[in-house]
Steps between C-alpha positions, in 0.01 A plus 500: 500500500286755324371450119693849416824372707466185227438702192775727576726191544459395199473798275852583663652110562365431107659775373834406664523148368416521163573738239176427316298561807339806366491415147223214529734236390361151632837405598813687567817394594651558879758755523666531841500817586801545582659467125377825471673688754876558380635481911362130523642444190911373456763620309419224266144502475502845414828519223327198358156687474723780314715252283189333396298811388179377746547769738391836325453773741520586849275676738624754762264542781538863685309565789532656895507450840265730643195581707186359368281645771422331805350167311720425246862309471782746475612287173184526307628727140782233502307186584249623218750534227661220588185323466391603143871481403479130619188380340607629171755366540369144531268550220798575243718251651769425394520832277478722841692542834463683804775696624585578867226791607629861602323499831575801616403815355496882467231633808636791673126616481419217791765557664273620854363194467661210738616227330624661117870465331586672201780594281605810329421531136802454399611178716129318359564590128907417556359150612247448295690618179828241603275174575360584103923542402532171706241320281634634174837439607402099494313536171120594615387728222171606641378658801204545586539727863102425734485794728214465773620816682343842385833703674682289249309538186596863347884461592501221322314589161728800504816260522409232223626731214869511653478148584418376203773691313758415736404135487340438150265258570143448482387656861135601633384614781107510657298560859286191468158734511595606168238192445195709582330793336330713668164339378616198641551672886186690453271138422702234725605721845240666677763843549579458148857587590790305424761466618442704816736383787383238727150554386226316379696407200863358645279346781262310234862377324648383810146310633552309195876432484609492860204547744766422765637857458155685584451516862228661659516362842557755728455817251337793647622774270300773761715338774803530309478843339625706757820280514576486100687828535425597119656808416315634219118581559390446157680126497352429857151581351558275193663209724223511697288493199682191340467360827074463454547414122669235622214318624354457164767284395356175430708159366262509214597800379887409542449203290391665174764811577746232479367282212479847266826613636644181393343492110710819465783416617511181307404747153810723670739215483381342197590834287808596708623062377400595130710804530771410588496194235488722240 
């Protein structure tokens, strides 16, 4: 086992037990992780959460199924969200739960790409906007919606006004790489670009979270070109493009993505709670 295999262990195994892990608290208290995620939860875990006033907000995780180049897990903007939406999680416990992801997504864009599902506008907004009725339904009064899919992202800031008058609570919604300025691209990733699909920056996140889902063995993108069967010229150039980025990925450079991404989301939730006290 390799020193970076350890360190990545426990910057991601630390931040999963403990709530404090990031906060330099000597000791923290274990927090299965599973209290966090509403569909491991039972009817009376979670209507006691409510009844009790502990459980203050849910997050919404949004993502896709989709072609991440020839390297990366087809589940990747999903598995990301629903990482960051986890760890907060966890480190607001008990104030914060996780909701069942949207793991499918709008991608008609990759759609000559083997592999891709999507949904029409309409059905991902329809499903997204009734889980959110769901929630409020049982008494949730803020939502905080995690997108990790960029086909996702504009539909849904263009549908929070109408949601949030139709169900009058306390509702956000955010792509995770909100978190980083450009500064911060331009000084941490070598193609200053984020996010940039499948590229050096989604392959530095997914080193750190879930090195399992990068798999080189057997890539030969030259090999494989002539079969890809990309429509477009201008996307086959920049797939091709994303497809050397990748390389500069490095589980280093996942960790801190993750560890900034997670500050803000934390600062996200802790204002979206305060509202919704008021």
């Amino acid at each position: 086992m390799t020193s970076s295999t350890v360190s990545r262990r426990r910057f991601l195994g630390g931040a999963a037990a403990a709530p404090a892990a990031f906060s330099g608290a000597e000791s923290a208290p274990y927090v299965h992780p599973r209290k966090v995620l509403l569909w491991e939860n039972t009817r009376k875990e979670f209507r006691e959460a409510l009844e009790e006033g502990r459980l203050k907000a849910i997050i919404l995780p949004t993502g896709s199924t989709e072609q991440h180049n020839e390297h990366l897990a087809m589940i990747q903007d999903t598995a990301s969200a629903m990482l960051l939406a986890r760890l907060a999680a966890l480190r607001l416990y008990p104030q914060v739960m996780v909701a069942t992801p949207v793991p499918v997504g709008i991608s008609p864009y990759w759609m000559d790409r083997k592999g891709t599902l999507t949904l029409r506008q309409e059905t991902f907004l329809a499903v997204v906007y009734e889980i959110c009725e769901s929630l409020k339904t049982h008494g949730v009064r803020a939502i905080l919606i995690l997108n990790g899919h960029g086909g996702n992202e504009a539909p849904l800031k263009q549908s929070l006004p109408e949601f949030r008058r139709k169900l009058g609570i306390r509702l956000e919604a955010h792509s995770y790489w909100e978190a980083y300025p450009p500064e911060f691209a331009r000084k941490h990733l070598s193609t200053g670009r984020i996010p940039g699909h499948a590229a050096e920056f989604e392959t530095s996140f997914a080193l750190a979270a879930f090195p399992e889902r990068v798999r080189w063995e057997g890539v030969d993108y030259a090999k494989a070109k002539p079969r890809l069967g990309i429509k477009d010229p201008a996307s086959a150039r920049q797939d091709e493009q994303f497809a050397r980025e990748a390389r500069l990925g490095t589980a280093a450079k996942g960790e801190l993505l993750i560890a900034t991404a997670l500050d803000w989301l934390l600062e996200r939730l802790r204002v979206l709670i305060a509202e919704a006290e008021r």
